[in-house]
RODO-894254 format. One line per field, with one value per residue: residue number from 1; x, y, z of N, C-alpha, C, O in turn. Coordinates in pm, whole numbers. Each point is the difference from the previous one (the first is absolute). Layout:
N
num [NUM, ...] .
neast [X, ...] .
nnorth [Y, ...] .
nup [Z, ...] .
caeast [X, ...] .
canorth [Y, ...] .
caup [Z, ...] .
ceast [X, ...] .
cnorth [Y, ...] .
cup [Z, ...] .
oeast [X, ...] .
onorth [Y, ...] .
oup [Z, ...] .
***
This chain:
298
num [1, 2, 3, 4, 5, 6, 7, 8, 9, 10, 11, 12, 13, 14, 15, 16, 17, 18, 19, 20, 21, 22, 23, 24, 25, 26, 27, 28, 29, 30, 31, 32, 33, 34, 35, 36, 37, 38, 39, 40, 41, 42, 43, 44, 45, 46, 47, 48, 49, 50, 51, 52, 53, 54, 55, 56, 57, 58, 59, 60, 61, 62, 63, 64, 65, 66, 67, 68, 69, 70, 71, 72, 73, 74, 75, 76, 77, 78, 79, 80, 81, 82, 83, 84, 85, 86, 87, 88, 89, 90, 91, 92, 93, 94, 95, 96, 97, 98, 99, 100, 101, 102, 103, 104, 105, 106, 107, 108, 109, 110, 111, 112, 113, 114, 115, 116, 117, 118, 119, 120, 121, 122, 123, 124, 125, 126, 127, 128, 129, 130, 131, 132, 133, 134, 135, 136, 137, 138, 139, 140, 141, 142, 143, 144, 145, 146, 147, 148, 149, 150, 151, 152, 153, 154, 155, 156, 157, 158, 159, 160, 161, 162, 163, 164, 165, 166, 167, 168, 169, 170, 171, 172, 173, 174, 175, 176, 177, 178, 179, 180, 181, 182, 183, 184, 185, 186, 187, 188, 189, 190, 191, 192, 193, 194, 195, 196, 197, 198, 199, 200, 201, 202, 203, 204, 205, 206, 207, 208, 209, 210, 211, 212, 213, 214, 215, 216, 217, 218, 219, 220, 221, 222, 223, 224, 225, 226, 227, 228, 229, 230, 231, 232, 233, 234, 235, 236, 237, 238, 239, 240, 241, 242, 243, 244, 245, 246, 247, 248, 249, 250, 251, 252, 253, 254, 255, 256, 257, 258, 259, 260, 261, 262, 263, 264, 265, 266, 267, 268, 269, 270, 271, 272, 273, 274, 275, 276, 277, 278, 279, 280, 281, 282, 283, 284, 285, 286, 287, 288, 289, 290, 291, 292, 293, 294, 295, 296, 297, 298] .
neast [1666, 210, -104, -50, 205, -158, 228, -50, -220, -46, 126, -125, 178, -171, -11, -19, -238, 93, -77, -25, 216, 154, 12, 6, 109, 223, 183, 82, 86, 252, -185, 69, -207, 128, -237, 175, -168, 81, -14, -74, -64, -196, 168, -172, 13, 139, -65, -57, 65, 106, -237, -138, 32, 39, -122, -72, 80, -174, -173, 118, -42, -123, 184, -143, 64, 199, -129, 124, 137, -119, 13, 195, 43, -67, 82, 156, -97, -43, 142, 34, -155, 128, 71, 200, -84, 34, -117, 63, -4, 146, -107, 179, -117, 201, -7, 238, 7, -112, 224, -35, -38, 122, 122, -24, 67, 181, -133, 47, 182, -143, -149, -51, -206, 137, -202, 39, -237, 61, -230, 41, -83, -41, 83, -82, -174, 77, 8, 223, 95, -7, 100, 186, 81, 81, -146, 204, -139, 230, 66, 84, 169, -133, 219, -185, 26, -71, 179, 55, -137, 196, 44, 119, -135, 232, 22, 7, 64, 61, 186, 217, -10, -8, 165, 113, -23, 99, 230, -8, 28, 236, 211, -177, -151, 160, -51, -7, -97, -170, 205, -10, 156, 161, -139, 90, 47, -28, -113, 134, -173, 19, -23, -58, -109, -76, -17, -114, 21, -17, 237, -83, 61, 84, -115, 193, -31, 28, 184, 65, -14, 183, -208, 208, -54, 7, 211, 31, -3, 183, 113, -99, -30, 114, 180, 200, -40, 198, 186, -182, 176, -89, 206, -81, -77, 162, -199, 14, -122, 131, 163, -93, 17, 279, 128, 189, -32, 172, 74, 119, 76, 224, 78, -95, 163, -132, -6, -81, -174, 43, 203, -137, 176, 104, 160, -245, 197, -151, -19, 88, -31, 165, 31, -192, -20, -151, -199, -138, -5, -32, -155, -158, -21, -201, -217, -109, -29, -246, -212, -89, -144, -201, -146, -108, -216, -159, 5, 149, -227, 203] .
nnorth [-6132, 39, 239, -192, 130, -46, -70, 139, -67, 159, -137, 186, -61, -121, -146, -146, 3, -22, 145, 25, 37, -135, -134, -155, -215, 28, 17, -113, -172, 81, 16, -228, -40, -166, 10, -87, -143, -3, -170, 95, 202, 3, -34, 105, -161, -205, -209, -124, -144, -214, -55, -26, -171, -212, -160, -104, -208, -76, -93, -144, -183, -174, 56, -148, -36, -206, 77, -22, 227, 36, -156, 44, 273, -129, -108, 109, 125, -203, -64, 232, -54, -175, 49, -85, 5, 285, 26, 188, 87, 161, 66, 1, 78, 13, 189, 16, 238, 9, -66, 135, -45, -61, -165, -214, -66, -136, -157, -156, 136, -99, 150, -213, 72, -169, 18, -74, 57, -17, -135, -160, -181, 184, -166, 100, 132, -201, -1, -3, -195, -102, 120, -118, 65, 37, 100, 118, 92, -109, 114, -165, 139, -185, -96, 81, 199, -146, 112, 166, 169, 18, 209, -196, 217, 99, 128, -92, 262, 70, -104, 35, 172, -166, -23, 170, -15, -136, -10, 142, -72, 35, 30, -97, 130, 14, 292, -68, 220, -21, 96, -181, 76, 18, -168, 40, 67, -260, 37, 34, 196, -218, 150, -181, 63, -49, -155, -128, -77, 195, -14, 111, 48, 93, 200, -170, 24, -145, -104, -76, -146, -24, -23, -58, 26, 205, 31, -41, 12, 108, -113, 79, 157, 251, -42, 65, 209, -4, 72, 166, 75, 125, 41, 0, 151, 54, -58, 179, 135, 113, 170, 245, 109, -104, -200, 140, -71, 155, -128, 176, -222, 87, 236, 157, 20, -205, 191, -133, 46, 123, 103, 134, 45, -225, 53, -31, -137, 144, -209, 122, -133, -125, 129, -78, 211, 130, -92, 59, 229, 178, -93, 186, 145, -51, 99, 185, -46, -70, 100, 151, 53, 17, 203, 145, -39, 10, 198, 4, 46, 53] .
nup [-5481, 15, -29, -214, -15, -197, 55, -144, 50, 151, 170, 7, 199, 136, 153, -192, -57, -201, 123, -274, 96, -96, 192, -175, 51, 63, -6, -174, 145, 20, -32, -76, -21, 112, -67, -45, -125, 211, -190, 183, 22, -24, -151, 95, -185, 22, -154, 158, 172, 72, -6, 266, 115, -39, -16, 154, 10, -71, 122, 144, -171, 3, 77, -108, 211, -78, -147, -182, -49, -155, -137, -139, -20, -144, -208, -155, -137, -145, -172, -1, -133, -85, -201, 29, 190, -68, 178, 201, -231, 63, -206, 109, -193, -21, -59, 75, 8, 150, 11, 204, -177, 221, -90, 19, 242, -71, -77, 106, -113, -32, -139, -75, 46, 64, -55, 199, 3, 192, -93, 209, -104, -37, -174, -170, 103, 16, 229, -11, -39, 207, 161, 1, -183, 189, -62, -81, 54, -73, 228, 69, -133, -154, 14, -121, 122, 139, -86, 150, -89, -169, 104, -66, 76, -35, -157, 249, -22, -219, -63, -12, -188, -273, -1, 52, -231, -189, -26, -145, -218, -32, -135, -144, -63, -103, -132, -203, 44, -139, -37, -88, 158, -148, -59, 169, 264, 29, 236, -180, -52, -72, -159, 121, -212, 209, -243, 156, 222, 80, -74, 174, -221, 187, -187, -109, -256, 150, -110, -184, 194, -189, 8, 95, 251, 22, 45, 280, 200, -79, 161, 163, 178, -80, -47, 110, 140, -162, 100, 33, -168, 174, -182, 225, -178, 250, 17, 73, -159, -150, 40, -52, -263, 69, -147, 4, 208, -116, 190, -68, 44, -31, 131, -152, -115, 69, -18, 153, -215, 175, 124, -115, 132, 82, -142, 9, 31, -76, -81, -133, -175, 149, -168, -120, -55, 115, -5, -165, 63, 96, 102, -129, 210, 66, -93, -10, 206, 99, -51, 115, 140, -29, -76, 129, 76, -178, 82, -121, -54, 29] .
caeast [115, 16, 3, 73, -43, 127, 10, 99, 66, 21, -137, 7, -140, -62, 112, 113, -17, 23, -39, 46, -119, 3, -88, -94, -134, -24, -18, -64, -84, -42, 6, -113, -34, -126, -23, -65, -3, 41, -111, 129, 144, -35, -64, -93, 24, 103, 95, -92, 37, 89, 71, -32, 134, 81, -66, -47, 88, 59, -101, 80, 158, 60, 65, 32, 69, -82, -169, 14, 77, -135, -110, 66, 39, -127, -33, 67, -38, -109, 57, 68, -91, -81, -160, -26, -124, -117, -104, 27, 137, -20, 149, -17, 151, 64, 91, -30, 128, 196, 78, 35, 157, 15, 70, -107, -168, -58, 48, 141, -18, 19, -114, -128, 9, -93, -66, -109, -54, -102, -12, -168, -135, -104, -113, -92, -52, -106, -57, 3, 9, -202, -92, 84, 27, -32, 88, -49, 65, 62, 82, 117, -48, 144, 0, 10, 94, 170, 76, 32, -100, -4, 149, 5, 130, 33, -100, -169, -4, -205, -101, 19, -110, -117, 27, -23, -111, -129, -29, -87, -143, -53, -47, 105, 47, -12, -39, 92, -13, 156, -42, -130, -99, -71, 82, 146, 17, -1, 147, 32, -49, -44, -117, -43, -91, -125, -175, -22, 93, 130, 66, 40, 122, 24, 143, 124, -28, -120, 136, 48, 143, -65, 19, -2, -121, -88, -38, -52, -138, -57, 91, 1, -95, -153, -53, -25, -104, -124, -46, 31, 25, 14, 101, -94, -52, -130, -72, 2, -149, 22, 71, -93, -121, 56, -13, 112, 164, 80, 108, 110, 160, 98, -41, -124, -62, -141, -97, -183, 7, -160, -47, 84, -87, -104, -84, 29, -8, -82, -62, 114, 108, 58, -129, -8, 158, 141, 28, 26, 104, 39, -4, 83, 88, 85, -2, 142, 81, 28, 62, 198, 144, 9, 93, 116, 51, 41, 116, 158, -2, -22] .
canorth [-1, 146, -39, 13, 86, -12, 141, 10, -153, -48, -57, 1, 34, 119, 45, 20, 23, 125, 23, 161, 135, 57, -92, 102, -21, 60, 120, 43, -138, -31, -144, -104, -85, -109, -66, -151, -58, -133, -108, -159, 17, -6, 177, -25, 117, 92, 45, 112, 126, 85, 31, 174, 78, 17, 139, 94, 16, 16, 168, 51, 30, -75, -126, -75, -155, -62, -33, -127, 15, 77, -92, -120, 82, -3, -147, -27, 33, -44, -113, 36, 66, -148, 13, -39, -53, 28, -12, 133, 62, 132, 55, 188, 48, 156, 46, 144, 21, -21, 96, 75, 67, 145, 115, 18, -39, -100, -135, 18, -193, -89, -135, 53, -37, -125, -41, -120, -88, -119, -40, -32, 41, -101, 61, -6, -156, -35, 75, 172, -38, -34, 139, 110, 135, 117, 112, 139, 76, 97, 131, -10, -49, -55, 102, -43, 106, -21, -95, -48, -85, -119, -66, -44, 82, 11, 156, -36, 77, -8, -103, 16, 78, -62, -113, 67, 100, -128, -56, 79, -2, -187, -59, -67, 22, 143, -17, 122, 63, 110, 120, -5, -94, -192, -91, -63, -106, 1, 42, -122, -131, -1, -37, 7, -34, -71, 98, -100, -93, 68, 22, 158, 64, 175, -20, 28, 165, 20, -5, -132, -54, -85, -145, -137, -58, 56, -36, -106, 11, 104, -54, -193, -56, -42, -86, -139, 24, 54, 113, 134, 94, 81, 78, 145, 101, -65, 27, -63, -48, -148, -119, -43, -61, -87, -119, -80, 71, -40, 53, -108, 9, -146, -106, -39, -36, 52, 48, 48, 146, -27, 110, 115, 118, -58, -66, -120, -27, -128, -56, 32, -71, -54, -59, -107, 35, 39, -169, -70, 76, -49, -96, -74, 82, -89, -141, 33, -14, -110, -102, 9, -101, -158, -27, 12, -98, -44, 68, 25, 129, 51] .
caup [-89, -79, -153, -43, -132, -76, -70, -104, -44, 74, 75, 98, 140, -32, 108, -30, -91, 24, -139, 27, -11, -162, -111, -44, -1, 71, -50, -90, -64, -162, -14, -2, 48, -42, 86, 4, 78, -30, 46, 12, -55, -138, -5, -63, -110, 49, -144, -74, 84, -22, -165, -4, 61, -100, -87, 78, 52, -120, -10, 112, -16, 91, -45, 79, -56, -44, 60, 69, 120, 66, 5, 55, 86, 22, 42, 135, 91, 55, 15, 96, 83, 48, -17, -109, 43, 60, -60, -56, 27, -100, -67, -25, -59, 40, -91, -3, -86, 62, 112, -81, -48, 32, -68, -133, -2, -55, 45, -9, -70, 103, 17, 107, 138, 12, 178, 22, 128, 5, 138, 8, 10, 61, -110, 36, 15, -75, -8, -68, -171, -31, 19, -91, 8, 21, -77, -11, -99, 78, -47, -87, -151, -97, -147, -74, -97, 41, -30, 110, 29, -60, 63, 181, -5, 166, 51, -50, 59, 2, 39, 151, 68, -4, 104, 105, 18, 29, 167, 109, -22, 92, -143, -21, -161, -83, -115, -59, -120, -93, 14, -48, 113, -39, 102, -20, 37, 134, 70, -49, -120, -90, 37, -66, 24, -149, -33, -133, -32, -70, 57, -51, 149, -99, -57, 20, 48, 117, 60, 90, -47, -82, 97, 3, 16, -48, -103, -57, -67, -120, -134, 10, 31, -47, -110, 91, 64, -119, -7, -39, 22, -57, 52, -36, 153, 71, 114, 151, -31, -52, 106, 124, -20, -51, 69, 59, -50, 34, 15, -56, -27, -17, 108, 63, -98, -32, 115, -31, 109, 10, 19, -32, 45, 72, -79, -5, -99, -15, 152, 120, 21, -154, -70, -18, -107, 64, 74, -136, -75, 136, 4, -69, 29, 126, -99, -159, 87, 31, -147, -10, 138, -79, -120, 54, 65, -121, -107, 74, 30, 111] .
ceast [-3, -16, 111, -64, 111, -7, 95, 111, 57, -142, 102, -103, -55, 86, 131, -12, 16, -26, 89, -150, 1, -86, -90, -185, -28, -28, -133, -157, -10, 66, -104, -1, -75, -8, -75, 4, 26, -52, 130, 125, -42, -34, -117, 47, 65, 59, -141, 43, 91, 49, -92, 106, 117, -119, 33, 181, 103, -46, 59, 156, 36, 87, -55, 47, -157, -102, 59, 60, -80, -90, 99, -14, -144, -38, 145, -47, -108, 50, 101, -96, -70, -124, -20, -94, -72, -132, -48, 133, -56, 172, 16, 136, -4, 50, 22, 130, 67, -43, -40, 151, -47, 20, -133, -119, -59, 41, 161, 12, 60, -88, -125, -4, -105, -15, -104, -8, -69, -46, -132, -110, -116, -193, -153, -69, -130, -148, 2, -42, -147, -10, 48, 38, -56, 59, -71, 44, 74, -6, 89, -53, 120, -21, 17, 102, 146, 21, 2, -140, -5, 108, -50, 122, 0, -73, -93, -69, -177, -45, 36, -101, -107, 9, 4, -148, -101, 18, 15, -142, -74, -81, 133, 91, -23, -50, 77, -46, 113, -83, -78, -146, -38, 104, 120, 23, 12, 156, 68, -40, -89, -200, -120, -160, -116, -67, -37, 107, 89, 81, 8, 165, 62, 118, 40, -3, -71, 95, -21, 99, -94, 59, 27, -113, -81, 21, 22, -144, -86, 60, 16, -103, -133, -13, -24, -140, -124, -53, 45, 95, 23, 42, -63, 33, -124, -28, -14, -114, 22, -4, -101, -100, -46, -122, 42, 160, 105, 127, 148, 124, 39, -61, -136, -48, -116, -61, -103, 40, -153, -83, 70, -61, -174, -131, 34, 38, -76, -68, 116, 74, 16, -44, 110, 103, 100, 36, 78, 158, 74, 34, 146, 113, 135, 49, 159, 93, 70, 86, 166, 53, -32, 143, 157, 84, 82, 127, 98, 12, 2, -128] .
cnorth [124, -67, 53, 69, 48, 192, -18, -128, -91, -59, 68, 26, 179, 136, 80, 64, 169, 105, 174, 102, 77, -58, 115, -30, 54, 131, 61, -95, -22, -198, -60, -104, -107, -58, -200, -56, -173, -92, -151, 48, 17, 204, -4, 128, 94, 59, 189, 145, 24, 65, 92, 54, 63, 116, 151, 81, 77, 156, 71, 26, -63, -119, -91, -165, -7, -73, -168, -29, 66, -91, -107, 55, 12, -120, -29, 120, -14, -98, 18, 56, -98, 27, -81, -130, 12, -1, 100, 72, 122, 12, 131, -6, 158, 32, 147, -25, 8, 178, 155, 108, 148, 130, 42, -29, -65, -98, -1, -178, -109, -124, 37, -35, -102, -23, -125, -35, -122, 12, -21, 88, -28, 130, 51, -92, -45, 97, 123, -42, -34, 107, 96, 118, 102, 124, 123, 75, 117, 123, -3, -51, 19, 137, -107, 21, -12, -149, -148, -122, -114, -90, -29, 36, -28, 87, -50, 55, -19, -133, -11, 52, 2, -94, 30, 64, -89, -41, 117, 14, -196, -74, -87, 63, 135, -86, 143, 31, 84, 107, 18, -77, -152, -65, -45, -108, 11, 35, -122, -156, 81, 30, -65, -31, -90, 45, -127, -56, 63, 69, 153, 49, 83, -71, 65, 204, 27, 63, -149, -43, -160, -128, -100, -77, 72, -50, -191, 14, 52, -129, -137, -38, 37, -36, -174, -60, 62, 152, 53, 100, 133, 115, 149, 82, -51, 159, 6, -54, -140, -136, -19, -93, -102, -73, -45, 93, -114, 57, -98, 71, -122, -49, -44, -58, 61, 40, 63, 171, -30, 102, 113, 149, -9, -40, -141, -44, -159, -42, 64, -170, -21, -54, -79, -40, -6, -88, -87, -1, -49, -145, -69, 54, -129, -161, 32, 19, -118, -85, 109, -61, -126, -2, 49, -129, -92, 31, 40, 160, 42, 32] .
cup [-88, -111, -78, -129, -75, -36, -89, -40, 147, 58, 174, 86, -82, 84, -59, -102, 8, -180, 73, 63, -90, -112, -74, 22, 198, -26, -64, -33, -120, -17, 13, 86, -35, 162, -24, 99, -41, 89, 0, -48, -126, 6, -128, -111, 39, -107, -24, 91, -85, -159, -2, 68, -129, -120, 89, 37, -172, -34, 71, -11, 109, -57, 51, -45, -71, 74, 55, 104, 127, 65, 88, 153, 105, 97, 119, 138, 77, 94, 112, 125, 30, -59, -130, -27, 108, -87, -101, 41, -28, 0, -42, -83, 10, -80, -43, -119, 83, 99, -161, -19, 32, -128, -102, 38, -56, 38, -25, -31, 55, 31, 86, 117, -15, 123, -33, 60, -19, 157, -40, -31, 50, -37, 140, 93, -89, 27, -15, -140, 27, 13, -77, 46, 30, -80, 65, -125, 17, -82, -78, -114, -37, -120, -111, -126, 64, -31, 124, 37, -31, 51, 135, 66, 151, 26, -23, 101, 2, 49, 135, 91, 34, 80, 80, 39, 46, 133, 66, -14, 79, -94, -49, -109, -51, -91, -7, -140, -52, -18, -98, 59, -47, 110, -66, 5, 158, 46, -23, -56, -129, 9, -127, 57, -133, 35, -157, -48, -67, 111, -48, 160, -66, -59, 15, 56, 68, 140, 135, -41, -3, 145, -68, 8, -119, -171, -45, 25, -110, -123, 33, 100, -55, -149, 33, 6, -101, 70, -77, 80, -51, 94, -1, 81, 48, 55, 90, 26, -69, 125, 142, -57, -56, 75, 38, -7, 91, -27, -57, 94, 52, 116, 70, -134, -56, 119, -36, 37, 33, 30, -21, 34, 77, -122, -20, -175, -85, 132, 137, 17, -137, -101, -82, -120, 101, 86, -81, -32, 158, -61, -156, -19, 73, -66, -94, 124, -5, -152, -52, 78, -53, -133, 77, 37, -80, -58, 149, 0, 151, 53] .
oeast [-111, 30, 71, -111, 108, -89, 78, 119, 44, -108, 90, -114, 48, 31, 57, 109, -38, 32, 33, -121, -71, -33, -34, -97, -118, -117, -82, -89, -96, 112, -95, 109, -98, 91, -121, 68, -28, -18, 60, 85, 107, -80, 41, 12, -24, 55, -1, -14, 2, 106, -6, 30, 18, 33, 48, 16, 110, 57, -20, 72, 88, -66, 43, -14, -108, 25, -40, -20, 37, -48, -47, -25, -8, -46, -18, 36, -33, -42, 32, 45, -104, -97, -104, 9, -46, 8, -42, 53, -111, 92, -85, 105, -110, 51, -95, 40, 114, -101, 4, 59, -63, -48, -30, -93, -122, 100, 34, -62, 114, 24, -22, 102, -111, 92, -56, 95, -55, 62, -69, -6, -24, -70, 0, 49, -83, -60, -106, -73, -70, -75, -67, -25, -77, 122, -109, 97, -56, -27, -2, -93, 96, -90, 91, 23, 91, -69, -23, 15, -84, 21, -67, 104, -89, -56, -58, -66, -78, -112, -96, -37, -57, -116, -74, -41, -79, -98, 13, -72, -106, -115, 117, 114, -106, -8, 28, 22, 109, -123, -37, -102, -91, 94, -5, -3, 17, 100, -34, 46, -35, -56, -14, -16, 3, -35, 40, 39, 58, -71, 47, 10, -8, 80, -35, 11, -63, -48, -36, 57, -94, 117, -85, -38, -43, -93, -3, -63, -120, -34, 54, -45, -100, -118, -88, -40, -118, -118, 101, -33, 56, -56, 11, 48, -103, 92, -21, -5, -51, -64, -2, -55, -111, -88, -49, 57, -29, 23, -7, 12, -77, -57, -10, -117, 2, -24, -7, 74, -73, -118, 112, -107, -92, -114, 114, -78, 47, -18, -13, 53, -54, -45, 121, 46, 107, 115, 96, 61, 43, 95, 93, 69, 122, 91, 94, 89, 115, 105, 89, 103, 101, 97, 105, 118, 106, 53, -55, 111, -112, -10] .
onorth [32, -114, 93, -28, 39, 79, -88, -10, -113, 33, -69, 35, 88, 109, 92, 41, 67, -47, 39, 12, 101, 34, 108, 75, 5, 38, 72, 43, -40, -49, 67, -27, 22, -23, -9, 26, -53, 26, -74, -82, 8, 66, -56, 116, 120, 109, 95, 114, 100, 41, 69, 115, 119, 117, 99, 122, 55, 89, 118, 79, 63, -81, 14, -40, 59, -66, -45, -99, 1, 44, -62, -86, 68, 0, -57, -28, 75, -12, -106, 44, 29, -12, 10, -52, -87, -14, -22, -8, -17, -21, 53, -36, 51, -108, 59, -109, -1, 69, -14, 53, 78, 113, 113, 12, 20, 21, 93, -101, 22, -102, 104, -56, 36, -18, -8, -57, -35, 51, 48, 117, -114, 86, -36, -112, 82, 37, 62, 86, 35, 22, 97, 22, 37, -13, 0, -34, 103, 8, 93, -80, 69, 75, -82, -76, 70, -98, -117, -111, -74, -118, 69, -65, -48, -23, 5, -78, -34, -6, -24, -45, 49, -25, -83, 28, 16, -14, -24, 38, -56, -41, 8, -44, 47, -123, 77, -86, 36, 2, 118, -51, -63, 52, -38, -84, 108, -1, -84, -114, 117, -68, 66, -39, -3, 72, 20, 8, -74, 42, 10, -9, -3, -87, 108, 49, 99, 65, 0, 39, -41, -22, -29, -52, -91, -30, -49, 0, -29, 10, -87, -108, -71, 11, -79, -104, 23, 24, -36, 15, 4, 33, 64, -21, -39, 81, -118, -89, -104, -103, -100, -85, -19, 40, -108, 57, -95, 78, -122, 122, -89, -108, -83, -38, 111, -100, 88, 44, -69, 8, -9, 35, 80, -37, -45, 47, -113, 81, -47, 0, 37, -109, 3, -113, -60, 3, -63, -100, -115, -6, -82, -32, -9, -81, -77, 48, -26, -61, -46, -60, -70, -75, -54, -27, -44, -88, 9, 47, -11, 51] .
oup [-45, -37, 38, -44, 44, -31, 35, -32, -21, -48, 48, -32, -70, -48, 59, -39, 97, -109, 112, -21, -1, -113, 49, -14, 36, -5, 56, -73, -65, 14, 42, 51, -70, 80, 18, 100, -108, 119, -77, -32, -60, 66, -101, 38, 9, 7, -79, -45, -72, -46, -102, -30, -21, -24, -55, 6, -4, -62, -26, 61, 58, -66, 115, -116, 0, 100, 106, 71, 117, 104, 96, 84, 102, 115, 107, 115, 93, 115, 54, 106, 59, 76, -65, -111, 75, -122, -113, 111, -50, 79, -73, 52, 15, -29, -52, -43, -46, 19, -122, 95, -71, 2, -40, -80, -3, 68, -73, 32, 41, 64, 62, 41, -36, 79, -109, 54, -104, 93, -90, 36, 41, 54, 118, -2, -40, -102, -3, -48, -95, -95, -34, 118, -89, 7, 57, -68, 37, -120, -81, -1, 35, -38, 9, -94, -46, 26, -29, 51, 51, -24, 77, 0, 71, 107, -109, 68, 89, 53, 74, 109, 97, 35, 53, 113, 92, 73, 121, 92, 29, 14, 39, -9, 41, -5, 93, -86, 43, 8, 0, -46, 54, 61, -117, -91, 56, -71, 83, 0, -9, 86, -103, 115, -123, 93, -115, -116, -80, 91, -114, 122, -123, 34, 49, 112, -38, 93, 118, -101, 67, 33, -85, -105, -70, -75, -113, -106, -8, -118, -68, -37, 3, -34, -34, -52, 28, -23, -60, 117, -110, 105, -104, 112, -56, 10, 29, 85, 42, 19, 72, 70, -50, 76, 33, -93, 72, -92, 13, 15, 36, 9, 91, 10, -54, 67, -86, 87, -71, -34, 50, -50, -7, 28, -12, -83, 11, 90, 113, 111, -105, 35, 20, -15, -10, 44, 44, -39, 3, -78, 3, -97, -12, 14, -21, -70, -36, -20, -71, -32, -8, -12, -36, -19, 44, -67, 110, 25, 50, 112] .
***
């Protein structure tokens, strides 16, 4: 069955969907993106994408609807796509300024271009999450000094690459430094590592873009859990000479890193915070589709 995706307030076949070759986020990739994921039809902190979408989109001069017309555009497009009690969904929102105005080279007015997908997922297998992550550490580095590093932009040109580099290297994952050589962040996640029951993962000026997953774990599973966190420049020494690392985003959630640049990290598997956090990662899931279940919220 073709899939269905909403562009600019409509739900049409993907078939039918048609955007400008003027678009500016063709053109140029100037525009954002959120990528979630959804559990029974339930989108997990979805109010949190989209109010980094709306910050982010405001840094851009992008008009966009209201975050509620956004979220309603979301859930019927899950819901036109029969997934609205699948087990896993991933959800991609799109958003550029519109077509650009030949005469002036800038967006031309008229509104933005809204795109959304939906379609199955199908996470990791339980045993990639017992052995964890493989990483390398790529060629490509974030700039900590552009603006753009903090935006989940359509030009996600550097991590494309890092991503490319690791499976020609026949690995699961980049690691990416900034041109001050400290670690950033992974080819689309968050990184963090322990060391004595405390959580260390780069801050914010390290150049990452701030994760959803990343900062519920920094703000609700580890005080939960009585850890320690702390927002630093890492090291790349920091992170080989950890006791434990790990990786964040919407759709793999918590993933063990275990090995990085063939160094093993800690015992080389998943240690014992990061089982913990996994675990109460799935637990704060489960207990939203319960309260979901409760209230008449889509």
């Amino acid at each position: 069955m073709e899939a269905v995706v909403y562009l600019n307030g409509a739900l049409v076949p993907l078939s039918q969907a048609r955007i400008s070759p003027m678009d500016y986020g063709f053109l140029y990739g100037y525009g954002l993106f959120e990528t979630m994921r959804a559990y029974k039809g339930y989108v997990f902190r979805v109010e949190k994408h989209l109010a980094r979408l709306e910050r982010a989109a405001r840094a851009l001069n992008i008009d966009l609807d209201s975050l509620a017309t956004l979220e309603k555009a979301i859930y019927d497009t899950l819901e036109a796509n029969h997934l609205s009690n699948a087990s896993s969904a991933r959800i991609r929102l799109s958003v550029s300024p519109g077509q650009e105005d030949l005469a002036s080279g800038s967006p031309a007015k008229g509104g933005p271009t809204v795109f959304i997908t939906a379609k199955s997922y199908t996470p990791p297998s339980p045993d990639v999450y017992r052995r964890g992550f493989v990483a390398m550490v790529s060629r490509v580095h974030r700039s900590p000094r552009s603006p753009a590093s903090a935006l989940k932009s359509l030009s996600a040109l550097d991590i494309l690459l890092a991503r490319q580099e690791a499976a020609s290297y026949g690995v699961d994952h980049a690691i990416l430094l900034n041109e001050d050589d400290l670690v950033a962040e992974g080819s689309s996640s968050n990184v963090f590592y322990v060391n004595d029951r405390t959580l260390f993962t780069p801050a914010e000026h390290s150049g990452i873009l701030r994760g959803v997953t990343r900062d519920v774990v920094l703000n609700e599973l580890a005080p939960s859990l009585e850890l320690g966190t702390k927002e630093v420049d890492v090291a790349l020494s920091d992170l080989l000479e950890a006791e434990e690392a790990f990786l964040t985003n919407s759709m793999i959630e918590i993933m063990p890193l275990t090995i990085v640049a063939d160094r093993r990290i800690g015992t080389g598997r998943p240690g014992p915070v990061t089982r913990r956090l996994m675990k109460a990662y799935q637990e704060l899931v489960e207990q939203s589709l319960i309260r979901r279940e409760g209230t008449d919220t889509p």
